[in-house]
Structure formats: C-alpha cells, structure tokens
C-alpha positions as CSV (number, residue, x, y, z in Angstrom):
1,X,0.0,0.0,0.0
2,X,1.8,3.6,-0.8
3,X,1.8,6.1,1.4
4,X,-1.0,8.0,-0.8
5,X,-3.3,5.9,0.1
6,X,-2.9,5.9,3.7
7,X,-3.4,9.1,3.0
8,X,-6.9,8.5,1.4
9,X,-7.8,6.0,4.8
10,X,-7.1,9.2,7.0
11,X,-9.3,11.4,4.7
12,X,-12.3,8.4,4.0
13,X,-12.2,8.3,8.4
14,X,-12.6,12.6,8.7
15,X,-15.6,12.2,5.5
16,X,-17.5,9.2,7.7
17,X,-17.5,11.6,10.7
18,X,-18.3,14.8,8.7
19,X,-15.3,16.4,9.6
20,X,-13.3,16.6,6.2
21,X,-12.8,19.6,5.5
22,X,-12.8,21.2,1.9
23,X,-11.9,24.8,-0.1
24,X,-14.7,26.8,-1.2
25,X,-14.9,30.0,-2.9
26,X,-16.9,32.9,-1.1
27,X,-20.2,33.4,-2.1
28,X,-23.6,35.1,-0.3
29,X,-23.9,37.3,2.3
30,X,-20.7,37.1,4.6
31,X,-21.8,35.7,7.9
32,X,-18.6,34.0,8.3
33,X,-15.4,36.1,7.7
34,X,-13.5,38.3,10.4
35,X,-13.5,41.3,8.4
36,X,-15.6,42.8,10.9
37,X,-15.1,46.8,10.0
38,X,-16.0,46.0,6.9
39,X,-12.2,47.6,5.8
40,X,-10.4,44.8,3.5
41,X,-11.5,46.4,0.1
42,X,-11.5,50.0,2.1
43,X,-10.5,53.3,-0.3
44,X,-8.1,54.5,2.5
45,X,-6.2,51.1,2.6
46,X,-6.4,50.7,-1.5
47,X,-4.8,54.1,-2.2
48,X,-2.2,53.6,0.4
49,X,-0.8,50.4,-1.6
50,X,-1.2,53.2,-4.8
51,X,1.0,55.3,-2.7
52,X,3.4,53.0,-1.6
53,X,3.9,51.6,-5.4
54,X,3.9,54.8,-6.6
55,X,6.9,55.6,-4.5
56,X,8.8,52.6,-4.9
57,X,8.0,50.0,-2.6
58,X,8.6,46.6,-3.9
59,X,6.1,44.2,-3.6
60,X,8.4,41.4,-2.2
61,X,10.6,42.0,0.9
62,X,13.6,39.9,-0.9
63,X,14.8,38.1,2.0
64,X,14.7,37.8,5.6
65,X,14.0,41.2,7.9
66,X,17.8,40.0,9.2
67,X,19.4,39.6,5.5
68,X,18.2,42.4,3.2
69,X,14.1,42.0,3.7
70,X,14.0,44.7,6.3
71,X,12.5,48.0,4.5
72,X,11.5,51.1,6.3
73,X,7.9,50.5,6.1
74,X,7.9,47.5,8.0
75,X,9.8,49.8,10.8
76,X,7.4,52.7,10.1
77,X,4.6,50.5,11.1
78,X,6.1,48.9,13.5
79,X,7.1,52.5,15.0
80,X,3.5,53.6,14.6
81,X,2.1,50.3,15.9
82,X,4.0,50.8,19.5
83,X,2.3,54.3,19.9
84,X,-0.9,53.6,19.0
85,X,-1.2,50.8,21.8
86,X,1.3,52.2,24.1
87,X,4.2,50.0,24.2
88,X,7.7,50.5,24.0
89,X,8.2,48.6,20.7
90,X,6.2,46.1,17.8
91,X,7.7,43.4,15.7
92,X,5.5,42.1,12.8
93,X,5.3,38.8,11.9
94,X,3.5,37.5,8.3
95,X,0.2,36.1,10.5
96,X,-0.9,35.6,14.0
97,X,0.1,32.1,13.9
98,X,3.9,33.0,13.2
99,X,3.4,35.4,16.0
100,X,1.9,33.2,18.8
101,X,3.9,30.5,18.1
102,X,7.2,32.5,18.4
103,X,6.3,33.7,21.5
104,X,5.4,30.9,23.3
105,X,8.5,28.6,21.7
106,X,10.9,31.3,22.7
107,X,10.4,33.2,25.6
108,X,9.7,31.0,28.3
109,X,12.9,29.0,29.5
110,X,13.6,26.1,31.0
111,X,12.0,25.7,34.8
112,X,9.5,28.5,33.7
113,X,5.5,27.1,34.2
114,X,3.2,28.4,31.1
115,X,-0.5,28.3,32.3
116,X,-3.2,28.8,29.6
117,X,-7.0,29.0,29.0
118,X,-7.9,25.4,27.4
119,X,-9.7,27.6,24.6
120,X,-6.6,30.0,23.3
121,X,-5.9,29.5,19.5
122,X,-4.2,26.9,18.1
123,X,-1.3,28.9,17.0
124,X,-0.6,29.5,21.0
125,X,-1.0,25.6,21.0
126,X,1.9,25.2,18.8
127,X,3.8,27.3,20.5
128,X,3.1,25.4,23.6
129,X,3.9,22.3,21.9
130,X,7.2,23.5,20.9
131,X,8.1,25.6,24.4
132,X,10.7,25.2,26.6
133,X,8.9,25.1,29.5
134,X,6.6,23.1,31.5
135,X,2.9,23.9,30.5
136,X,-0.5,23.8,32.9
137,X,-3.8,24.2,30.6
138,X,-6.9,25.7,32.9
139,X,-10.6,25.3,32.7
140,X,-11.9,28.6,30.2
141,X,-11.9,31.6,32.1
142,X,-11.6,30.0,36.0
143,X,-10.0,32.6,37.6
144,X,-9.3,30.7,40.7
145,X,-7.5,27.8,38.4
146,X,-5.2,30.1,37.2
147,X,-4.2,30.9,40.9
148,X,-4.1,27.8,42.3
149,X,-1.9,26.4,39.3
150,X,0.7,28.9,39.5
151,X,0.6,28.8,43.6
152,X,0.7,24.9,43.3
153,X,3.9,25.1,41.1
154,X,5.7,27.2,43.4
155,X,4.5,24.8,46.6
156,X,6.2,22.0,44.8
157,X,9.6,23.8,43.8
158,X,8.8,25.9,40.8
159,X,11.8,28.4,41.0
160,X,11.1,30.1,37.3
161,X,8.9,32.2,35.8
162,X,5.5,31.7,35.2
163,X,3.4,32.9,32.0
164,X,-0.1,33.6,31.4
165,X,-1.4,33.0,28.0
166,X,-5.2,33.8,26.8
167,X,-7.3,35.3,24.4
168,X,-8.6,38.8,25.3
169,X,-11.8,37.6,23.1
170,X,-12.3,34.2,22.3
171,X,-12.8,33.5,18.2
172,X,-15.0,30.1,18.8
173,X,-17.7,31.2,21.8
174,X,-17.0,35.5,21.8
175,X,-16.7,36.0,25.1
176,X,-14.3,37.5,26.9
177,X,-11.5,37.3,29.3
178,X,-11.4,38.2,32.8
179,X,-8.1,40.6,32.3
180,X,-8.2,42.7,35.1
181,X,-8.5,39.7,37.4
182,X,-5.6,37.9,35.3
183,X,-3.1,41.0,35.7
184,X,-3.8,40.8,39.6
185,X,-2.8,37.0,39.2
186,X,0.0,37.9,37.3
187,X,1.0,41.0,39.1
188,X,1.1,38.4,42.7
189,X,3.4,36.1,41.4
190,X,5.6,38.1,39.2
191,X,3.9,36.4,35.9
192,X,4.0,37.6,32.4
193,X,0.6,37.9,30.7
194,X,0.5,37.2,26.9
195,X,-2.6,38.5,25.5
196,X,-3.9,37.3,22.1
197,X,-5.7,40.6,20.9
198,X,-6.7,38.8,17.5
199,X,-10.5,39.5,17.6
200,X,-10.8,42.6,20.0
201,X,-7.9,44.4,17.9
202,X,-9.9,47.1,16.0
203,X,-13.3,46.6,17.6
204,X,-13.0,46.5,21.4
205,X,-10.7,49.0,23.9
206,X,-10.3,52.2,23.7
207,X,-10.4,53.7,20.1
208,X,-10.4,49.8,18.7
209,X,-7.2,49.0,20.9
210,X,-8.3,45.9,22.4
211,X,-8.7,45.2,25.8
212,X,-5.8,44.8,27.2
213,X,-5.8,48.7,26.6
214,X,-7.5,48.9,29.9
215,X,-4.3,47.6,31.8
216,X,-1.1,49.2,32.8
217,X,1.2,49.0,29.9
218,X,4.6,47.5,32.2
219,X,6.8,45.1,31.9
220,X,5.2,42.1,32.2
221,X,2.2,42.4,29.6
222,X,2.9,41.4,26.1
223,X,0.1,41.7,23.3
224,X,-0.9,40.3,20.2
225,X,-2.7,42.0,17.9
226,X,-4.0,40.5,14.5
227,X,-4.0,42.6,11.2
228,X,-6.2,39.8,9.1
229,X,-9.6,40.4,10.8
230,X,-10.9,43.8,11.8
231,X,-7.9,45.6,10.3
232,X,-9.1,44.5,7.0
233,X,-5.0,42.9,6.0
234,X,-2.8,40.1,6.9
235,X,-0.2,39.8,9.5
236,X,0.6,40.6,12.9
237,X,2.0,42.9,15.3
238,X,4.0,41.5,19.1
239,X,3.7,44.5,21.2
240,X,5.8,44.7,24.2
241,X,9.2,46.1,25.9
242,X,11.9,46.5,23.6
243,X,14.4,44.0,24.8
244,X,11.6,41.4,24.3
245,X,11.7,42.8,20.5
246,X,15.5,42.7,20.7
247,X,15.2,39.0,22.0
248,X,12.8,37.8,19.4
249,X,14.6,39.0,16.7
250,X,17.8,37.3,17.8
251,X,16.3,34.3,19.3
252,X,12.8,33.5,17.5
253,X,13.1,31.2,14.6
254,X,10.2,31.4,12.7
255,X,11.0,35.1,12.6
256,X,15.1,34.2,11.9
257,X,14.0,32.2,9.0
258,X,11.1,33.2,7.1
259,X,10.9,35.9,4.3
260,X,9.7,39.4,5.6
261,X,6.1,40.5,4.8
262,X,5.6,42.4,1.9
263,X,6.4,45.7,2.5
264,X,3.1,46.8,1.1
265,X,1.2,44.7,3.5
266,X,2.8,47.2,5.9
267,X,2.0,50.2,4.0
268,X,-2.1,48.9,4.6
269,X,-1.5,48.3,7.6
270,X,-0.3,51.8,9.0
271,X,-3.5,52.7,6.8
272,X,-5.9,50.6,8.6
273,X,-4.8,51.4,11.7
274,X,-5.2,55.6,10.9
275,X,-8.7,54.3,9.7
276,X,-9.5,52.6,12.8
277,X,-8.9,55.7,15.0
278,X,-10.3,58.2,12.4
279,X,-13.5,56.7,12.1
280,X,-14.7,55.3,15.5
281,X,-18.4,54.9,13.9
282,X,-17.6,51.8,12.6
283,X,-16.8,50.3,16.0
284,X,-20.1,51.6,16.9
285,X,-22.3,50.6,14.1
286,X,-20.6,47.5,14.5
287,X,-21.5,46.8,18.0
288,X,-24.8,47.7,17.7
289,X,-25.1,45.7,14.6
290,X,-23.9,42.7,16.8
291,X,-26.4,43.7,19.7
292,X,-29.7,43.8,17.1
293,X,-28.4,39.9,15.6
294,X,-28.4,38.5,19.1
295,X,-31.4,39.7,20.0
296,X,-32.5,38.4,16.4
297,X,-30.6,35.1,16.8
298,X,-31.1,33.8,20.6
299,X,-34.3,32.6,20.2
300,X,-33.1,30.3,17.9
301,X,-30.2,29.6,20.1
302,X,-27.4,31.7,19.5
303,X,-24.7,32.2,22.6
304,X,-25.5,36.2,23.9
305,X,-22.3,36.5,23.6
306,X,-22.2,40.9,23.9
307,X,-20.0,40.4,20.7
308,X,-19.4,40.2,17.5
309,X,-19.2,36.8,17.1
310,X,-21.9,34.5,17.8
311,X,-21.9,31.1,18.1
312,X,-24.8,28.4,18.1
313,X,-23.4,25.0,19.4
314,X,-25.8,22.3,18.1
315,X,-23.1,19.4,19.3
316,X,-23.4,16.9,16.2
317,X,-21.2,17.3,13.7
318,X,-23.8,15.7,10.9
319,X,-26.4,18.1,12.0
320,X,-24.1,21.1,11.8
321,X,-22.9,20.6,8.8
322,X,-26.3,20.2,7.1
323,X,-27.5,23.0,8.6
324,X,-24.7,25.5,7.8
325,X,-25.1,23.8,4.2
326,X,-29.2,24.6,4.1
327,X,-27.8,28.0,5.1
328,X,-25.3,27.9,1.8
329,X,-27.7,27.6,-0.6
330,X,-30.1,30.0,0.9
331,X,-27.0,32.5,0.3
332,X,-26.0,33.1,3.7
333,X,-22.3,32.5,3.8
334,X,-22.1,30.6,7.4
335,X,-19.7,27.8,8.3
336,X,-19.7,25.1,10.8
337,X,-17.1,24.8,13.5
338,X,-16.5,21.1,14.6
339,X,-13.6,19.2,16.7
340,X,-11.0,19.5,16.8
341,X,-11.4,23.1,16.2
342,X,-13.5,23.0,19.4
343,X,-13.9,20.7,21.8
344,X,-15.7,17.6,20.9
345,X,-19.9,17.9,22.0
346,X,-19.5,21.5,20.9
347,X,-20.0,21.7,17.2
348,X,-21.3,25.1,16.3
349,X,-22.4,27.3,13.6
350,X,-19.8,30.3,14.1
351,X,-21.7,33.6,12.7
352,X,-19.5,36.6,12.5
353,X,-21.4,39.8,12.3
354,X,-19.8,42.0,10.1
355,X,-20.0,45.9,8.6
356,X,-20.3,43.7,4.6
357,X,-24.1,43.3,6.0
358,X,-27.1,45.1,7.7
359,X,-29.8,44.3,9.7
360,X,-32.3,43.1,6.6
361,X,-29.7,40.4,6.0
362,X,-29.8,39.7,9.7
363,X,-33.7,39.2,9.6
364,X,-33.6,37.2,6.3
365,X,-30.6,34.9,8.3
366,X,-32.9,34.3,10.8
367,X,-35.8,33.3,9.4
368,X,-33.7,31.0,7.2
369,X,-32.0,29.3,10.3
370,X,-35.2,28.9,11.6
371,X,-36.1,27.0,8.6
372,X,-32.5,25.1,8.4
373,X,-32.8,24.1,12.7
374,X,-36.6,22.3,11.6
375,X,-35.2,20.3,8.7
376,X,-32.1,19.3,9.5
C-alpha cells in the first residue's frame, strides 16, 4: 500500500465523521469572515498600496527582515504600531500564527511554568507544543484555576517564571477574558501575561485597541494583535518592551528564517490602523449591529455572547454541517465549526457579524435558520 493511500484512509475516516474539510470560494452574504469593520476592500487602505507603489515600494521584501528583507515600512509600522497601543516597541510577523507560536516557543525558558485557557488558539498551541517550558492548561476563564496552578507550582519547587497566556476575546464562543482579574494573578506572582488581541484588535478597547488597553502598559504584559480580521490585512504585530523585541529578533526562529512580509502589507497596515482611529463609527455601528443579531438570533439559540461573534453549538457534527449547508444555498455564507477546532460535543455554527451586512440580512438569516434548525 503507498503512502497516498494511507493518506486517502485518514481522509475516508474525517468524510464518515463529517469532519473533512474542503476549499470553497466565497459566495452570499458574509456571515462568516472576520473582516468585521468592513475595511479589506476599504479606499483608504487601497490608495495607500497606490501610494506606496507609486513611491517605490517593492512588492516582495527579498529576504529575511535580518538579511536584506527589512524595509522602512515594515519599521514605520512597526514604529506607529508601538504608539498607537502604548508599548515601548512592535515586531510584525506575516500572521498571528507566526506570532503566537514564536512567543510561546521562545520566551519562556527552561524551569518556567506556562498556564493557559484550554480555549486560546491553536497557533498558541503550537507554541506550547514546541516551548521550553513546562505547560499547565486551565478550565476557560476559572479565575481561581489560574491561581491555584501557579501557587501549586511554586508549593512543589517551581523556582522560574510563570506565564499567562489567553485570548482577550475568544474566536470560537466571543466571550471575553477576565483581564483585570488575570493581571492581579500575574502582578502576585511576578507572571507575564501574553494577551492574544486577535479579535478585540480594531473593535474592542479604547479607540479599537483591544482590551488589554485597559491595563497598565509595564513590563510584564505582552500583546498580540492581529492585522487579518478587523484591520481589513494580513499579519501581525508582538507588542511589548523593547528588549523582548531585541530578543525575538535574535532568538525567535520562525521570525530568523522566514521571508519578511511584503512591504506593502505594511503600507495597509499603517493605513488601517489611521482608519480605525479616524473613524470610530464603525466600531459603533458595529457593536450595535452585533447587539440587534443576538437579539435576532437567541431565540433560535445563538450564545449572547455581547460580541461580534456569535456562536450556536448544536453538538453533532452531521447536524451542523447540514445545517450550515441549508444555510449555503439559501445565500447566507455561514460555516460550521467542529472538533478538533472546538472541543468535541460542541460543534457550532460560528456567525460573525460583520460591517459587509445590515440588519435586513440579519432578519432574512434568521428566518432562514429557523427553517435550516426544523429540517435538518
């Protein structure tokens, strides 16, 4: 037997329990994407690529940012980035999973103790997969585990560092972290706190900041915040002291070895982020937009999540699946969500409320899940 068709056992076991995946091309109205300002296609960010051409920007970076791949838009933005959250420094990274997994595989040393919500993205999983140090996972959101973990470590001889990893707002369920309470926990035993920003960047915080906005910026909070979802681009930016910059740059290998971002990524990307503080009324048209589709949607189940993100767990993956597909063909563009994505029991129909829609395609969506929930 060749190894292609193991290959094709593996695949036939995900089809029999609907969870193969597949590529589709987008169609309908977007209930599913994480452009939430509605900013990807945005004139400000458009014309800013113009600019940047115009003036000579390359589109390629050439190389790695440590070879000859470092351009001066990449360190404008990075430059601008640090200010506009109020840290001493940014690096940016091609995506949030270059990001997360950096900083979890290279920061924490030996003897160190990461402990992290069971829920954070799977990007931080790789990290923790590849880290140094010893790793805890917690319950989602138990303030007390978090505690009792790190003070449990230290009763039995933990001499190192711990680190706090979560999500400031979860990308599965919507909810939100308990960050002030974290920052106490980390603040008592001389913790860091890594903060995935990923779907709070742009939407949540003050002016679109995130919420980790509302801590004291010191030395112990590092923060991640996405550019492929409400910033309307790809990437990501590591905010945090310098020498924690200065230490990535030397030590952090997917960094070390991978090909700059394009230089025009960072061109839209110092554009969204003027966008996103010079036009606050799409964070507010946007959360109210999110309040009218879950009073829309929870009677047909959806979580009240008091986001933009929604989800409606119906637990079988078959079910799900059909659904979401009913849903499809109807022209409402919403996926399903099933393990190992989340945990197993929780398979969901993620709906992402977005600025690309209104409240007519929210009351069309809902009498069409109505329909979808009866028949499947």
């Amino acid at each position: 037997m060749t190894f292609v068709a193991d290959l094709a056992g593996h695949l036939d076991s995900l089809t029999r329990s609907h969870r193969r995946r597949g590529l589709k091309p987008r169609a309908g109205l977007d209930f599913a994407s994480n452009d939430y300002l509605g900013v990807a296609g945005a004139p400000p960010l458009v014309q800013a690529v113009q600019d940047a051409l115009a003036r000579g920007v390359p589109i390629g970076s050439g190389g790695s940012r440590l070879l000859r791949g470092n351009h001066e838009e990449h360190e404008r933005l990075e430059m601008e980035a640090a200010e506009w959250v109020g840290a001493e420094s940014a690096l940016f990274f091609s995506s949030g999973y270059a990001a997360n997994s950096t900083l979890l595989s290279t920061l924490p040393q030996r003897g160190d103790l990461i402990v992290y919500d069971d829920l954070v993205h799977a990007s931080m999983h790789e990290g923790l997969r590849l880290a140094r140090a010893d790793t805890a996972p917690v319950r989602h959101n138990d303030m007390d585990a978090f505690d009792a973990t790190i003070a449990a470590w230290r009763a039995r001889g933990g001499r190192g560092r711990p680190w706090i990893a979560v999500e400031s707002l979860y990308s599965m369920d919507g909810d939100q972290a308990p960050l002030a309470e974290l920052a106490q926990v980390a603040a008592r035993y001389d913790a860091v706190l890594i903060v995935d920003e990923a779907h709070a960047t742009g939407v949540f915080g003050d002016g679109g900041r995130g919420l980790a906005s509302a801590l004291p910026r010191g030395g112990n909070l590092i923060t991640v915040h996405t550019c492929g979802k409400a910033l309307g681009c790809e990437g990501a930016l590591i905010c945090a002291p310098a020498l924690v910059r200065d230490f990535l740059i030397n030590r952090g290998r997917p960094f070390i070895f991978s090909t700059a971002p394009s230089p025009l990524m960072a061109a839209a990307v110092r554009a969204a982020l003027r966008l996103v503080t010079d036009e606050p009324e799409r964070r507010t048209r946007l959360l109210a937009l999110a309040a009218y589709a879950e009073r829309k949607l929870a009677p047909l189940g959806a979580t009240r999540s008091g986001s933009q993100i929604l989800p409606l767990i119906l637990g079988d993956d078959a079910r799900t699946m059909a659904v979401a597909e009913r849903l499809q063909a109807r022209g409402f563009d919403v996926r399903g969500i099933r393990p190992p994505t989340v945990p197993a029991g929780t398979a969901r129909l993620r709906i992402a409320i977005t600025l690309n829609i209104d409240e007519a395609a929210i009351d069309a969506l809902a009498a069409a899940l109505e329909e979808a929930l009866e028949c499947a």
